[in-house]
C-alpha positions as CSV (number, residue, x, y, z in Angstrom):
1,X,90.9,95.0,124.1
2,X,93.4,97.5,125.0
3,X,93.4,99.5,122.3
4,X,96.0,102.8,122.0
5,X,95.1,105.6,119.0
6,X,98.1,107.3,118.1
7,X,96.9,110.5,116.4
8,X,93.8,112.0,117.4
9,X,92.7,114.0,114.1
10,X,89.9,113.5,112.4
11,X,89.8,109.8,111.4
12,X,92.0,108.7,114.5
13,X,89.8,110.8,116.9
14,X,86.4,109.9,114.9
15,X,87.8,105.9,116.0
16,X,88.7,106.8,119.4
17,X,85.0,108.0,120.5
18,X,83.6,105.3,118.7
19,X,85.7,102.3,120.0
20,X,85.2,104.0,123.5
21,X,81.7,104.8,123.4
22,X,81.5,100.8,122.3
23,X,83.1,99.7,125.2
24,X,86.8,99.5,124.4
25,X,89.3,100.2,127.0
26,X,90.7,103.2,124.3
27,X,94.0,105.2,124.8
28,X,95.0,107.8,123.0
29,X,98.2,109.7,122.2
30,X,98.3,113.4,120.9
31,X,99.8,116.5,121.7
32,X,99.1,120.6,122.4
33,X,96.1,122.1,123.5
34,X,94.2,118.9,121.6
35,X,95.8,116.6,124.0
36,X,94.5,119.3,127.2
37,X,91.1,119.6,125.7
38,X,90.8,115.7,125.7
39,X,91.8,115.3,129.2
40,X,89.7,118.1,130.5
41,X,86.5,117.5,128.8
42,X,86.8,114.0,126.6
43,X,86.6,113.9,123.1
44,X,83.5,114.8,121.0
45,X,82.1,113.6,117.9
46,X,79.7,115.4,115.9
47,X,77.8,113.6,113.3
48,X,76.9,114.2,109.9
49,X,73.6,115.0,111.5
50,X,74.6,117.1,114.1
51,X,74.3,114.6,116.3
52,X,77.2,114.9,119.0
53,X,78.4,112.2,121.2
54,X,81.4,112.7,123.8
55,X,83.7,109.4,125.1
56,X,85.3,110.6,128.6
57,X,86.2,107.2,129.1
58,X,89.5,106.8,127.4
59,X,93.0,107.8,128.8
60,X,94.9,110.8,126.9
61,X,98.3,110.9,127.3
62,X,101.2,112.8,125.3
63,X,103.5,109.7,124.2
64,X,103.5,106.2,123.5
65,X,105.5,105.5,127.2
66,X,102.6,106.8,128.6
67,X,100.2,104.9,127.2
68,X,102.1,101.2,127.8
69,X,101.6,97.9,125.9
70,X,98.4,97.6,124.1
71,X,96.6,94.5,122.4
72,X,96.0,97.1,119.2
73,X,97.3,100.1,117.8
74,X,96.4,102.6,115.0
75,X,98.4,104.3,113.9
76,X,96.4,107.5,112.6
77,X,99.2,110.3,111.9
78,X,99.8,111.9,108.8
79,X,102.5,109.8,106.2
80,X,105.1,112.7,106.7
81,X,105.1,112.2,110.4
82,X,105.3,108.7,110.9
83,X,109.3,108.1,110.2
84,X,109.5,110.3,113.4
85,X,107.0,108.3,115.4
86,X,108.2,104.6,114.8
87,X,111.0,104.3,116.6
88,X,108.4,105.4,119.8
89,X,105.9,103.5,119.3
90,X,107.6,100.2,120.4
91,X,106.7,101.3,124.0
92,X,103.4,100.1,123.0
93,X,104.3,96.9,121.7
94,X,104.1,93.5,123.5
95,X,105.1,89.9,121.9
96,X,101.5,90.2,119.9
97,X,100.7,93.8,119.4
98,X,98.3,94.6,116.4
99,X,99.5,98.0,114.1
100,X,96.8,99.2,112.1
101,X,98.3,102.4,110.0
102,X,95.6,104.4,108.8
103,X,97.6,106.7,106.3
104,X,96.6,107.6,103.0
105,X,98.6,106.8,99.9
106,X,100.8,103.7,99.5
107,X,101.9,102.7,102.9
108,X,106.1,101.7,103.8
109,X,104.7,98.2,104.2
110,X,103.1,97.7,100.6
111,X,106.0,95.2,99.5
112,X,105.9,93.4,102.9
113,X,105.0,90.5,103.0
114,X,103.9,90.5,99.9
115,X,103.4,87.6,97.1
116,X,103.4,89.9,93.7
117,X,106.3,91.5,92.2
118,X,109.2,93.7,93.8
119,X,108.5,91.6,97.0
120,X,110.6,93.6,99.6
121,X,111.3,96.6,98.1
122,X,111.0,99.6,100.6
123,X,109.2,102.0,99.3
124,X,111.4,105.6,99.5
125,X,108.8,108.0,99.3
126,X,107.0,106.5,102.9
127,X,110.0,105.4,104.3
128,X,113.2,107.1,103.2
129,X,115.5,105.7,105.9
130,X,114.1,102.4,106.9
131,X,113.8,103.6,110.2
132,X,109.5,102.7,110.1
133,X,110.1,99.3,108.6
134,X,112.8,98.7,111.4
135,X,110.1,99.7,114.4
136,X,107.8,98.5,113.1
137,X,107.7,94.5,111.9
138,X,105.6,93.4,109.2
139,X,104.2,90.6,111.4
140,X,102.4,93.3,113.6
141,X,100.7,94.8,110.4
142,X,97.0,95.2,109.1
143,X,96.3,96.9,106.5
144,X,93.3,99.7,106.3
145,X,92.1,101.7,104.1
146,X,90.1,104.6,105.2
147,X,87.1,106.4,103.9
148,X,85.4,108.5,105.8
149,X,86.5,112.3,105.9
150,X,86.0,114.2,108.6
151,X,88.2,117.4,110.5
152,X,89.0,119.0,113.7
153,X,87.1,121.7,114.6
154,X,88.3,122.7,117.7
155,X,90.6,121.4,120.6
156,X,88.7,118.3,121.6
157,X,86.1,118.1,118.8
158,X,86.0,116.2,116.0
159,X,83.5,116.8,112.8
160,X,82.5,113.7,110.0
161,X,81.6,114.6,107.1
162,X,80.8,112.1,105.4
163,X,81.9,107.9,105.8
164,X,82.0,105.0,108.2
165,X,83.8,102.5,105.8
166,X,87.1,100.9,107.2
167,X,88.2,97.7,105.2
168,X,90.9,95.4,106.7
169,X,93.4,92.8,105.4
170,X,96.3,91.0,106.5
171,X,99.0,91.5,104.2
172,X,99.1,88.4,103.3
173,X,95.3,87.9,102.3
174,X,94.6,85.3,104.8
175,X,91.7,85.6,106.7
176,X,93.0,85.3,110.1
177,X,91.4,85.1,113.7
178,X,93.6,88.3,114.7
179,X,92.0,90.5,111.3
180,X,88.3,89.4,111.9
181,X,88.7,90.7,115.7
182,X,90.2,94.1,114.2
183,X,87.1,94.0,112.4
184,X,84.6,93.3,115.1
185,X,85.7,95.8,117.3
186,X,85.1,98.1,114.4
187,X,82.1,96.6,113.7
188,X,81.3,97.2,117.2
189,X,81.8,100.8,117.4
190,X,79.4,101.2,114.5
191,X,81.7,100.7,111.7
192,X,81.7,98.8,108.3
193,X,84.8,96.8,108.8
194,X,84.7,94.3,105.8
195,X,87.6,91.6,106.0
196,X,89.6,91.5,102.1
197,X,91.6,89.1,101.0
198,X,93.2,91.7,98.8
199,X,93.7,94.8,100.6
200,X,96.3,96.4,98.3
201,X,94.2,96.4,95.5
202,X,91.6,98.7,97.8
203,X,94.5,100.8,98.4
204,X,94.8,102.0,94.9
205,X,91.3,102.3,94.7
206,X,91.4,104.7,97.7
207,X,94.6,106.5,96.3
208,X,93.1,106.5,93.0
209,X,91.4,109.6,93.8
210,X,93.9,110.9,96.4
211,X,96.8,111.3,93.7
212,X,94.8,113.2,91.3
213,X,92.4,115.2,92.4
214,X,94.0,115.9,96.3
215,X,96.9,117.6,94.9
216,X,94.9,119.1,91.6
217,X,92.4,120.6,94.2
218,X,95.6,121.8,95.8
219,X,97.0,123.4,93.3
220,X,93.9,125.4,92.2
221,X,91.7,125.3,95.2
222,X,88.9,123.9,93.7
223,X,86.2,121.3,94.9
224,X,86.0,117.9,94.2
225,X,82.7,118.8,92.2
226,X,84.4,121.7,90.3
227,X,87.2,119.9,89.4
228,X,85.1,116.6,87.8
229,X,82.6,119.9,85.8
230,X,85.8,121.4,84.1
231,X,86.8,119.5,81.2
232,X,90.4,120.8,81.6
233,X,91.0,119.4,84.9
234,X,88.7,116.6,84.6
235,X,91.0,115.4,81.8
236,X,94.2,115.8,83.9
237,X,92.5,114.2,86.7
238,X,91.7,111.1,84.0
239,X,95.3,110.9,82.7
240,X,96.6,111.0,86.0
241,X,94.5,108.2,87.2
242,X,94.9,106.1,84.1
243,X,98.8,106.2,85.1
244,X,98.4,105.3,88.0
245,X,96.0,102.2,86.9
246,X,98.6,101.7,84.3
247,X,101.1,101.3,87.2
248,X,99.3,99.1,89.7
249,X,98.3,96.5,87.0
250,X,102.1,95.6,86.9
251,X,101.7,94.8,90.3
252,X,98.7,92.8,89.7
253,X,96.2,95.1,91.0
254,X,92.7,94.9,90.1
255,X,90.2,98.1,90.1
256,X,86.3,96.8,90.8
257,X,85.5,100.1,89.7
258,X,85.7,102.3,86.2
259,X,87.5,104.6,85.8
260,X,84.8,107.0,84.6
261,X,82.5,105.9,87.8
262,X,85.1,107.0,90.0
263,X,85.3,110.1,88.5
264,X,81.4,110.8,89.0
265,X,81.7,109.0,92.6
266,X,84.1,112.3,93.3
267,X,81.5,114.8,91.8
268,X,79.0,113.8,93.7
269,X,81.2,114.4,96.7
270,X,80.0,118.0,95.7
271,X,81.5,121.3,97.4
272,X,84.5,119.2,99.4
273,X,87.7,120.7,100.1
274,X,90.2,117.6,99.9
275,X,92.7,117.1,102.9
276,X,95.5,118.0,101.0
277,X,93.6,121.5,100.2
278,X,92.6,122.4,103.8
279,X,96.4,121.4,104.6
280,X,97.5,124.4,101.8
281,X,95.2,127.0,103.5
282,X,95.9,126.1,106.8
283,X,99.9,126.2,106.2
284,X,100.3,122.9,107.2
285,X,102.9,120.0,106.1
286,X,101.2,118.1,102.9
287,X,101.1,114.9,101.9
288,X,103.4,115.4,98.6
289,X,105.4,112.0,98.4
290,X,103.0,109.6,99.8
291,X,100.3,110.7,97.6
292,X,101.8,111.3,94.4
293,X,105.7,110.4,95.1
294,X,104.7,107.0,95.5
295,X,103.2,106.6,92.4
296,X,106.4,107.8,90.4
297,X,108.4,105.6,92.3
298,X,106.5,102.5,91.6
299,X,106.4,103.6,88.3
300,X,110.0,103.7,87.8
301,X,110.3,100.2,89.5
302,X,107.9,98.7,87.9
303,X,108.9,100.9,83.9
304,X,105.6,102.6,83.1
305,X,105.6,106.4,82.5
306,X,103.7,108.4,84.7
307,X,104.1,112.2,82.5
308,X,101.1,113.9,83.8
309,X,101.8,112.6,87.3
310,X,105.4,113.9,87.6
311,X,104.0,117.1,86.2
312,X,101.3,117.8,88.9
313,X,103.4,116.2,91.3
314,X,106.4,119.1,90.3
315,X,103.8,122.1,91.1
316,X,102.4,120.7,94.2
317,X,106.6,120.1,95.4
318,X,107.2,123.7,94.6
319,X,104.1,125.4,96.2
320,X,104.7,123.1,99.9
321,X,108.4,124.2,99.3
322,X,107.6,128.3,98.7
323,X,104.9,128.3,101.4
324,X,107.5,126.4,103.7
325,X,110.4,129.1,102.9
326,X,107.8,131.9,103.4
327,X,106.1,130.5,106.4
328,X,102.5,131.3,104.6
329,X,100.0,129.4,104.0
330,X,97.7,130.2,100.9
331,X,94.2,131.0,100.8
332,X,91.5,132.5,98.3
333,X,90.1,136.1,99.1
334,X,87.7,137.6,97.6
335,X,88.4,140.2,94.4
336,X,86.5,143.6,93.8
337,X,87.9,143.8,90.4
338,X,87.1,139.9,89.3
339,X,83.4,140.3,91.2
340,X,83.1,143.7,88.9
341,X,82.9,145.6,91.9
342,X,84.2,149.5,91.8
């Protein structure tokens, strides 16, 4: 397959060296001195291991012209940068194009073609303008939900952490010959790329932890294991998710797991920085409104109160807003007087 990644971070770049390295005739579109490393040298991998493996065999090109029709496309950029991107990305598209998005949260397409309530409602807080859901048909989409973590460590090289998990669905939960290719090419590249009839429910599951503890680690710039040990925040992190449950149910979600095992799954995470903190001390754009913004939303459509929610959701809006007015990004330092130091 012809296959184009549009975003080479770390979960677009981790699935751009893998589908390469498997074979896959892989394209992928970035920008900056990422983009220059790529073309130069390729575009490494390490491993959780330390293992390294580098795909030279894919094109790199800086926009979606560039790269030409493909047969599949992720679509690995951040939620904030997609409205920006659509429009583009039909230079990609042929009559039977594949979009996988990769973002987290709840994607612009979660009413689409969808058979619970609200069906066709365009989520605001992913799409404010309709502009995404206008580039980009619902007939084209897959949905994904990602799990492994990973960062970019320097131009050209890509770091996993941890994961390898990549669930697909159609959006309508049929399992069609188009979604079980999407899932043996992943499969291919050495992926887990189980086929769900139910791919929004997974969603929540993933966002689940995303919309509590992303922007509570945020906020405080704690670790997912330090967060889960303090009762205080463990608490808010359990009334935020228990919202957020509250919310999907309306929409006929389902959660396979417990509340209280999700919880522990994120302790044992152990001393991880979420994305959403490295964004904060990096003085990068954050995920604000896909992550928790959607939530509120859909709890307003759907009438279920989301207080502790809007509350974290407030802080985080205010801290992305005062480091974007102060160009600063924040970061913790080490104290002589809290160490007891003279």
């Amino acid at each position: 397959m012809k296959i184009a990644v549009i975003g080479a971070g770390a979960m677009g770049g981790m699935l751009a060296v893998r589908l390469a390295l498997s074979g896959q005739s892989v394209t992928v579109v970035d920008r900056g001195a990422h983009l220059e490393a790529i073309q130069r040298n390729g575009l490494k991998l390490i491993r959780p291991d330390g293992a390294e493996e580098t795909a030279k065999d894919l094109r790199a090109v800086a926009s979606c012209t560039d790269a030409g029709p493909q047969d599949l496309v992720f679509l690995a950029l951040k939620a904030y940068v997609v409205e920006a991107a659509a429009p583009q990305m039909r230079a990609l598209f042929d009559a039977n194009t594949v979009v996988v998005p990769i973002q987290n949260g709840l994607p612009w397409w979660y009413f689409q073609n969808f058979n619970g309530p609200h069906a066709g409602h365009r989520l605001k807080s992913a799409d404010p303008s309709g502009v995404i859901e206008r580039s980009i048909e619902s007939r084209r989409i897959i949905g994904c939900v990602v799990y492994p973590a990973g960062e970019i460590v320097a131009p050209g090289v890509i770091k996993l952490l941890e994961g390898d998990r990549f669930p697909v669905g159609e959006l309508d939960g049929v399992e069609s010959e188009r979604v079980k290719n999407v899932s043996q090419a992943l499969v291919g590249a050495g992926l887990k790329a189980p086929v769900l009839g139910d791919i929004r429910s997974e969603i929540w599951l993933k966002l689940w932890g995303n919309m509590s503890f992303n922007p509570i680690s945020a906020l405080t710039h704690a670790t997912l294991v330090d967060i889960c040990q303090e009762p205080a925040t463990r608490e808010l992190a359990t009334d935020m998710m228990r919202e957020a449950q509250a919310v999907a149910e309306k929409l006929g979600v389902s959660f396979r797991v417990p509340l209280e095992k999700r919880i522990e799954g994120a302790a044992k995470v152990g001393k991880h920085k979420t994305s959403t903190l490295q964004d904060v001390e990096a003085g990068r754009p954050v995920e604000v409104d896909a992550l928790i913004g959607s939530v509120i939303e859909v709890g307003e459509l759907t009438g279920t109160p989301t207080p502790a929610t809007r509350a974290v959701y407030a802080l985080l809006k205010l801290l992305v807003k005062t480091m974007h007015d102060e160009g600063a990004r924040v970061v913790m330092q080490p104290s002589k007087a809290l160490s007891g130091e003279r």
